[in-house]
DSSP file (Angstrom, degrees, kcal/mol; ACC not computed):
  #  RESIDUE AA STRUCTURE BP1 BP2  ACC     N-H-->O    O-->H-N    N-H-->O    O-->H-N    TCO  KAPPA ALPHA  PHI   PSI    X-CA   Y-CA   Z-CA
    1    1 A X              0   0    0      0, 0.0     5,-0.0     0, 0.0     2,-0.0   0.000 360.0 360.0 360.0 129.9   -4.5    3.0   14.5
    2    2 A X    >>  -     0   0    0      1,-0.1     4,-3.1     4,-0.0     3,-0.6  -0.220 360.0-108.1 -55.7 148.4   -5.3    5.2   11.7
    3    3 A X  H 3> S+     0   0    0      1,-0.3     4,-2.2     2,-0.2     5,-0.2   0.885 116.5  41.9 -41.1 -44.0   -6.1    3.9    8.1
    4    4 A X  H 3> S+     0   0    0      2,-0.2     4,-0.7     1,-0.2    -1,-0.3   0.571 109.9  51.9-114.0   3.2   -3.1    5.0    6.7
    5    5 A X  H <> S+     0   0    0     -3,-0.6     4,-1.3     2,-0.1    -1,-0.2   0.431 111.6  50.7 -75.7 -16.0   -0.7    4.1    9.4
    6    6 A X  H >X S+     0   0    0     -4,-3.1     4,-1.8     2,-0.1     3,-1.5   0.985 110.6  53.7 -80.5 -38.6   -2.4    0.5    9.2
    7    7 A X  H 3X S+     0   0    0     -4,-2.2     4,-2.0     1,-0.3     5,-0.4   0.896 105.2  53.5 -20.4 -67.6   -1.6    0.9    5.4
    8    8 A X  H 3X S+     0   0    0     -4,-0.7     4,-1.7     1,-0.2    -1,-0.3   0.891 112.5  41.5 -22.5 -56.9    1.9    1.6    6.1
    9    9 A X  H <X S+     0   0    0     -3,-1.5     4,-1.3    -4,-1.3    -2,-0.2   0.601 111.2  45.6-101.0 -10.0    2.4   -1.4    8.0
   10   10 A X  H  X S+     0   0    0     -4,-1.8     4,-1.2     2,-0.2    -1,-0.2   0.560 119.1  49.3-105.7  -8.6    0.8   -4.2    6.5
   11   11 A X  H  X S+     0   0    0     -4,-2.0     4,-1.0    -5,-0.4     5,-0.2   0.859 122.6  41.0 -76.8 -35.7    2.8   -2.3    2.5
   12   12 A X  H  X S+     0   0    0     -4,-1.7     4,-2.1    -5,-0.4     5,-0.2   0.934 114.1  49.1 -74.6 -47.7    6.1   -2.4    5.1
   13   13 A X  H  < S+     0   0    0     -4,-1.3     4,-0.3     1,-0.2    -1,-0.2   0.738 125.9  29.1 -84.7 -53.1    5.2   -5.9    6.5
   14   14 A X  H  < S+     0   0    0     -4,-1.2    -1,-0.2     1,-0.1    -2,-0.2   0.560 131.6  27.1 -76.1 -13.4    4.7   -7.3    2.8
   15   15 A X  H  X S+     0   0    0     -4,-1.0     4,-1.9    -3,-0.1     8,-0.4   0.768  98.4  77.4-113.5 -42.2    6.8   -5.5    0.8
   16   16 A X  T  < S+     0   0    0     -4,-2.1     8,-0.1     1,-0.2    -3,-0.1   0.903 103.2  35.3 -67.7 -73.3    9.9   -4.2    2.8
   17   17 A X  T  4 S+     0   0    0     -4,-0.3     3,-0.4    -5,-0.2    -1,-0.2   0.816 123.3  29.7 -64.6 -35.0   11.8   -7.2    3.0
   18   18 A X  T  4 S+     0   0    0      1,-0.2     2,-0.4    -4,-0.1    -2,-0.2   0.840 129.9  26.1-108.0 -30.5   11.4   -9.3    0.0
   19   19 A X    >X  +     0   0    0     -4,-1.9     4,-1.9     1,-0.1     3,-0.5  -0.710  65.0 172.1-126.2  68.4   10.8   -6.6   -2.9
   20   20 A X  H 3> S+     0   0    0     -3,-0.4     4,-3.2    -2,-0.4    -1,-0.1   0.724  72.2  55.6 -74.1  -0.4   12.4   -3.6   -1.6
   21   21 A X  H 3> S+     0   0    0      2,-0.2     4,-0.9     3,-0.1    -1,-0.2   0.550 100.1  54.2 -48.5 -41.1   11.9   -1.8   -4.8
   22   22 A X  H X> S+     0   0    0     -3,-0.5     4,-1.7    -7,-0.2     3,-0.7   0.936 108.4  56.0 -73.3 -76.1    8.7   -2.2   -4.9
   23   23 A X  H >X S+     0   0    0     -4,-1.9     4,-2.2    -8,-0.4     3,-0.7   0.831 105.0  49.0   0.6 -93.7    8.8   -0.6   -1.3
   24   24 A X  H 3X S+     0   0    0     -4,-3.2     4,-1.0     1,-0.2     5,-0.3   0.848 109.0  55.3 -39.7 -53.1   10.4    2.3   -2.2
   25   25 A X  H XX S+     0   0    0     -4,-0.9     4,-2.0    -3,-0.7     3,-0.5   0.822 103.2  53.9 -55.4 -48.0    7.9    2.9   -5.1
   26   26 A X  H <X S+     0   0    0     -4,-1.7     4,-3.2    -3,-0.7    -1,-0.3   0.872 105.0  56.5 -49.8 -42.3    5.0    2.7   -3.1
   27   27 A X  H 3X S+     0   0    0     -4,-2.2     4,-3.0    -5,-0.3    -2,-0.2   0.751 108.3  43.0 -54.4 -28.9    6.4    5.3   -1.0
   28   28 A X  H <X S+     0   0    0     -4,-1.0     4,-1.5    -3,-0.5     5,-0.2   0.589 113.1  53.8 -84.9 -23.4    6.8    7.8   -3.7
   29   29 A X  H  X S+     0   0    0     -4,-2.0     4,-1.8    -5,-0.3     3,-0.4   1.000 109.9  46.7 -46.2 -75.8    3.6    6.8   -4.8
   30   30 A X  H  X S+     0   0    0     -4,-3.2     4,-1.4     1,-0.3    -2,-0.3   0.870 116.2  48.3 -30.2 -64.1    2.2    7.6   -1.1
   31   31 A X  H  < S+     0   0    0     -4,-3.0    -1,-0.3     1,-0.2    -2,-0.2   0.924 109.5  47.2 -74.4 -10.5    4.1   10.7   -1.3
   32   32 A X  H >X S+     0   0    0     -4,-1.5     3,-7.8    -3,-0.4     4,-1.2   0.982 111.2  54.8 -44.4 -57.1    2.8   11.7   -4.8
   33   33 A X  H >< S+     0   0    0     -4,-1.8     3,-4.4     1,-0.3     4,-0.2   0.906 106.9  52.9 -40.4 -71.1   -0.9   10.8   -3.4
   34   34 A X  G >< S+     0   0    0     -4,-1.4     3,-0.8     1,-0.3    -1,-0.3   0.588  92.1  68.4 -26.3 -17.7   -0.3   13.4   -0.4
   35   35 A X  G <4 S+     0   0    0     -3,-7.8     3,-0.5     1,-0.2    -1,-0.3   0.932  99.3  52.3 -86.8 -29.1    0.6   16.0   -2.6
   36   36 A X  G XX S+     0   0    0     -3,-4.4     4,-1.6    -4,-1.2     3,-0.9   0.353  71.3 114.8 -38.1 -17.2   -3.4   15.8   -3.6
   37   37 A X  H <> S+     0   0    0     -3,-0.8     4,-0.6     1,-0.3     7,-0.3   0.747  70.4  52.9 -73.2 -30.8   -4.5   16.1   -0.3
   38   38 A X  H >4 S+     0   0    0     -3,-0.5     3,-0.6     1,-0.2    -1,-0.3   0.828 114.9  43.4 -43.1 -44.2   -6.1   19.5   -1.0
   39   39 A X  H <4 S+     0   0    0     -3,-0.9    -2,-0.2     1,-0.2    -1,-0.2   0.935 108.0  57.0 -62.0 -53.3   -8.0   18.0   -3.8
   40   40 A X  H >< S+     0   0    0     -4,-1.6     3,-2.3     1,-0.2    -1,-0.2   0.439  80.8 176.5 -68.5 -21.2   -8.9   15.0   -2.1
   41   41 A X  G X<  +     0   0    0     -3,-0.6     3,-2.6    -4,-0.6    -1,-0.2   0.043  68.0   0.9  35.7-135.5  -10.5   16.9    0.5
   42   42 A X  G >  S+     0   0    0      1,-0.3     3,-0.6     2,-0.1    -1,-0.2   0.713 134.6  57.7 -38.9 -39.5  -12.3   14.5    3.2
   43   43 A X  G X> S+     0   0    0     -3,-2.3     3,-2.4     1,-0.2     4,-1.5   0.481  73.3 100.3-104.3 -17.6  -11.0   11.4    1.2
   44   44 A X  H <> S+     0   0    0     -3,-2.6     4,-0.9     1,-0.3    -1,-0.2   0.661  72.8  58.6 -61.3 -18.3   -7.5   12.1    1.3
   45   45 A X  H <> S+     0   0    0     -3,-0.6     4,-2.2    -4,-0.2    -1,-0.3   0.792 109.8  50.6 -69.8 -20.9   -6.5    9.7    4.2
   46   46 A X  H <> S+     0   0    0     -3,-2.4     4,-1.3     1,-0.2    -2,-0.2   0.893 108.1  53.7 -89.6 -30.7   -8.1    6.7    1.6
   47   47 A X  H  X S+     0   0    0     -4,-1.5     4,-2.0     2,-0.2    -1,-0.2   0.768 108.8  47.0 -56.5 -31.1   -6.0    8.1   -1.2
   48   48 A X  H >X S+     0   0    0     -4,-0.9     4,-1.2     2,-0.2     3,-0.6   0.977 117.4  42.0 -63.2 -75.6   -2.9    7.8    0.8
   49   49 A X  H >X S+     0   0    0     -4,-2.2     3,-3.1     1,-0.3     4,-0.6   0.844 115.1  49.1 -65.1 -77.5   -3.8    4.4    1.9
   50   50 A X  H 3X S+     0   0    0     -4,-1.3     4,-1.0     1,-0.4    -1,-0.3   0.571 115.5  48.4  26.3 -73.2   -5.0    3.2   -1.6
   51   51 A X  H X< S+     0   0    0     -4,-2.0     3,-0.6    -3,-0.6    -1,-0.4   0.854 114.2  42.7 -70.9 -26.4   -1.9    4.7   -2.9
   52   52 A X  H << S+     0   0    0     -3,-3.1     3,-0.4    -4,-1.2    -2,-0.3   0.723 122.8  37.2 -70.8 -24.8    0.4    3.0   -0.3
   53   53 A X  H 3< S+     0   0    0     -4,-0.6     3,-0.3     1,-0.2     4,-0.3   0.477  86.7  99.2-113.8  19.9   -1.3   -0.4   -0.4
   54   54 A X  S << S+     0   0    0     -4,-1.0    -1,-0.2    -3,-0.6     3,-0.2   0.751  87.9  42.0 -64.8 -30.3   -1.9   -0.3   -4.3
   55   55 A X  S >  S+     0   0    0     -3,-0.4     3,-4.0    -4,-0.2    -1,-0.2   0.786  85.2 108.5 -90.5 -15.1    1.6   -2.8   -5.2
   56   56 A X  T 3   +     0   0    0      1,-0.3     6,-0.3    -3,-0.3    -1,-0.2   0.537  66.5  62.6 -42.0 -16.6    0.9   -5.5   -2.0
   57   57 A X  T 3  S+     0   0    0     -4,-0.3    -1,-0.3    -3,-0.2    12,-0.1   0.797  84.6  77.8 -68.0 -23.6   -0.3   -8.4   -4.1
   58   58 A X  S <  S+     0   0    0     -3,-4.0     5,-0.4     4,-0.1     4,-0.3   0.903  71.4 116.7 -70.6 -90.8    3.1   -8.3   -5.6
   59   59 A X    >>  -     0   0    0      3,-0.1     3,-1.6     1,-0.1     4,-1.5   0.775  69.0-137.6  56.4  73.0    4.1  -10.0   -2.4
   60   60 A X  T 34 S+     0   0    0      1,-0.3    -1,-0.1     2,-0.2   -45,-0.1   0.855 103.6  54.0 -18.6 -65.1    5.5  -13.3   -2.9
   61   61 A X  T 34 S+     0   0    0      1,-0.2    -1,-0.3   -47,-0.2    -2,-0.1   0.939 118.5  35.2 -35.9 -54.6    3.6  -14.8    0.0
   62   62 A X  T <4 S+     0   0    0     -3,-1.6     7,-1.4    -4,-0.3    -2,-0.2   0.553  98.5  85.8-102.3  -0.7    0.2  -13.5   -1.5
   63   63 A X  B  <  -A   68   0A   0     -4,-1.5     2,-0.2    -5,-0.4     5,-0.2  -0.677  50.2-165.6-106.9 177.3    0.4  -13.7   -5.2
   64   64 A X        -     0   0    0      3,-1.8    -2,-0.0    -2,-0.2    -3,-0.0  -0.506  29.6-123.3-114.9 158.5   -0.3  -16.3   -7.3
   65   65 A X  S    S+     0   0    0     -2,-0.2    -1,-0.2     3,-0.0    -2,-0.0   0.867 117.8  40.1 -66.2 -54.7    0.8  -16.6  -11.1
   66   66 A X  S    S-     0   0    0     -3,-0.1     2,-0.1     1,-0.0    -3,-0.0   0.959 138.3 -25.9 -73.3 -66.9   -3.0  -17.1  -12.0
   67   67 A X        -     0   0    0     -4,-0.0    -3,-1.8     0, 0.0     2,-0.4  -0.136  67.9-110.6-115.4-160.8   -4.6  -14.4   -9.3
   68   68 A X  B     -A   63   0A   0     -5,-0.2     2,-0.3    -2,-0.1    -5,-0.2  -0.819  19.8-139.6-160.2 129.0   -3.5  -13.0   -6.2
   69   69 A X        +     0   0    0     -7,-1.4     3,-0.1    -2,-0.4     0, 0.0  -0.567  24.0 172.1 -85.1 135.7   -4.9  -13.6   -3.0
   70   70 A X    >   +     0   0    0     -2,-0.3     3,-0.8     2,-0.1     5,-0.1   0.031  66.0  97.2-126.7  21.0   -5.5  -10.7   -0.2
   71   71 A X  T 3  S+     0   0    0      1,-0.2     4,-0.1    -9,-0.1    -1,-0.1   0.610  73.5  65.3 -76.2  -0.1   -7.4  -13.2    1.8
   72   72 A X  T 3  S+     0   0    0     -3,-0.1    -1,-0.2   -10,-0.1    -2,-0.1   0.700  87.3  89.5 -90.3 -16.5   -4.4  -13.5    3.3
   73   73 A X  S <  S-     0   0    0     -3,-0.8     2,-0.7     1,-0.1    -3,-0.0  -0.260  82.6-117.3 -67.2 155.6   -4.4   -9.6    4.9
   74   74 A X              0   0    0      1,-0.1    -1,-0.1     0, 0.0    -2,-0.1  -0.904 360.0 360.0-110.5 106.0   -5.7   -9.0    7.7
   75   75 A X              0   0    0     -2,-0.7    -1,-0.1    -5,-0.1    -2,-0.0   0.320 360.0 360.0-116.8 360.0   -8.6   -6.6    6.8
């Protein structure tokens, strides 16, 4: 699995159901990012991901009020 299809699926996995707003946003984010990819050269699959997995803390499951944990991803 690629970087940015595991990106995909663990922003869809967290995000999709319980904040689908959030969801959508990342995706327009993700397509923003893509539009860079010239720019981005070499690096552009980590900008993609970056931008796709940038809201994932929001996540009920993983935030906190005081911090937000991503020890809960599986990384």
């Amino acid at each position: 699995m690629s970087l940015v299809s595991w990106a995909y699926e663990v922003s869809r996995q967290n995000l999709s159901g319980t904040l689908p707003r959030r969801w959508a946003h990342v995706r327009g984010v993700a397509r923003k990012a893509r539009t860079l990819t010239a720019a981005a050269g070499d690096d552009a699959p980590l900008l993609e991901a970056a931008a796709i997995l940038h809201d994932v803390g929001y996540a009920p499951h993983l935030a906190r009020r005081d911090s937000i944990r991503l020890t809960a991803l599986s990384i």
